[in-house]
C-alpha angles and dihedrals in degrees: 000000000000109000130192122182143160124220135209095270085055100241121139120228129170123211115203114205109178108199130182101231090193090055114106081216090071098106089061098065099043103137121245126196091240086066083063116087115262099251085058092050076069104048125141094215144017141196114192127178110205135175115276089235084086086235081131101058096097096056091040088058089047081059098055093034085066108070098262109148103213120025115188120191127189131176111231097207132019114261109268089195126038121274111228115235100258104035080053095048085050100048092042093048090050107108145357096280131032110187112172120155123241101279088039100053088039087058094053096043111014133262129314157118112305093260092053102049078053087047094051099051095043079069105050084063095276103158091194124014117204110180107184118204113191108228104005084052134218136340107199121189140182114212092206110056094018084238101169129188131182108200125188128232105251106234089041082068097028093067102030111131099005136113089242120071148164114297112239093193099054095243104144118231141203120292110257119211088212120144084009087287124120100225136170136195131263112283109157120003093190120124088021093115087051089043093048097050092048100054089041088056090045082044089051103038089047113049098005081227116141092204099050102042083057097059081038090063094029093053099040088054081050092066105039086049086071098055133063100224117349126004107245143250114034124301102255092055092068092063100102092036082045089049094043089052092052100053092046084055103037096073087056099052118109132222115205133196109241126210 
């Protein structure tokens, strides 16, 4: 299991638990909330990537029973074995948030168009669905009121129509000034799924807005796409170059009709 939270004091912090699935001790690893320290067992928020098998449920619902506010599962690999209906309806309806990408939600409900791998695990009791999509970007979806937004990735429209474009073979390249944006091009997109769901969770838990949890997420994996490691300098830093991105993206984002 791979857990974010953030604590009252607002930090972030990340916990890595690298369990054998295929170990009949597994059982005796399973997490429980009192491992945590006792400050996360406070957090606001979490963001836990958990094996698609659903072994993790009981611990996902610990975390929800415990007054967090937003709770945000991934699955960190597509399910190499079929899920059996109830052990899936109870991993997907999990938390607050359920935010596989598209092999990985195909894996759990069976092939499809974008819309119905959402509509499938709506279903299922997904709250929110966030399907992310790599280069074409996220689909983000409310199961209550069917809101639906397609939001592009940022340098996929970045560098739409210019001379200057991704780089498929990860070679960086020299900052543009276009658009008034200092950009780069791709150069490791290792660690985005985990950065995208975290800025769509801070997004969420922030402004309750669907929209604008999805450019959260899209333009905080922007930014950790141009860096091998870390983005640095510190955070907060990035505010202005993360708010100049947004606009830029906002005007492209989609909104569907979903039936």
């Amino acid at each position: 299991m791979n857990l974010c939270s953030e604590p009252l004091d607002g930090s972030i912090h990340e916990i890595l638990e690298d369990e054998d699935r295929e170990s009949e001790s597994w059982d005796m690893v399973l997490p429980e909330l009192n491992m945590l320290p006792p400050l996360y067992q406070k957090a606001k928020t979490y963001h836990a990537g958990v094996h698609p098998s659903g072994l993790d449920v009981p611990f996902l619902r610990a975390l929800r029973d415990s007054g967090a506010e937003v709770l945000s599962v991934e699955v960190y690999m597509y399910a190499e074995e079929v899920v059996p209906y109830s052990e899936l309806q109870a991993l997907v309806s999990a938390g607050h948030i359920f935010s596989p990408n598209e092999r990985e939600a195909a894996s759990l409900v069976g092939a499809g168009t974008p819309l119905e791998l959402i509509g499938r695990l709506s279903k299922l009791g997904a709250e929110i669905v966030v399907l992310r999509r790599g280069p074409l970007g996220c689909i983000v979806h409310r199961s209550d009121t069917k809101e639906t937004w397609d939001v592009p990735a940022f340098h996929t429209v970045f560098y739409e129509g210019r001379k200057e474009n991704c780089d498929t073979t990860m070679t960086k390249l020299q900052k543009t000034g276009l658009e008034g944006m200092d950009v780069e091009a791709i150069l490791d997109p290792t660690g985005c799924g985990n950065t995208f769901c975290g800025g769509f969770l801070a997004g969420w838990y922030k402004t309750r807005n669907l929209l604008t949890a999805a450019l959260w997420g899209s333009i905080s994996a922007s930014i950790m796409l141009e860096y091998e490691g870390i983005p640095p300098p510190m955070v907060s830093q990035w505010t202005a170059a993360a708010q100049q991105r947004l606009n830029f993206l906002q005007p492209h984002a989609r909104k569907i009709v979903f039936t």
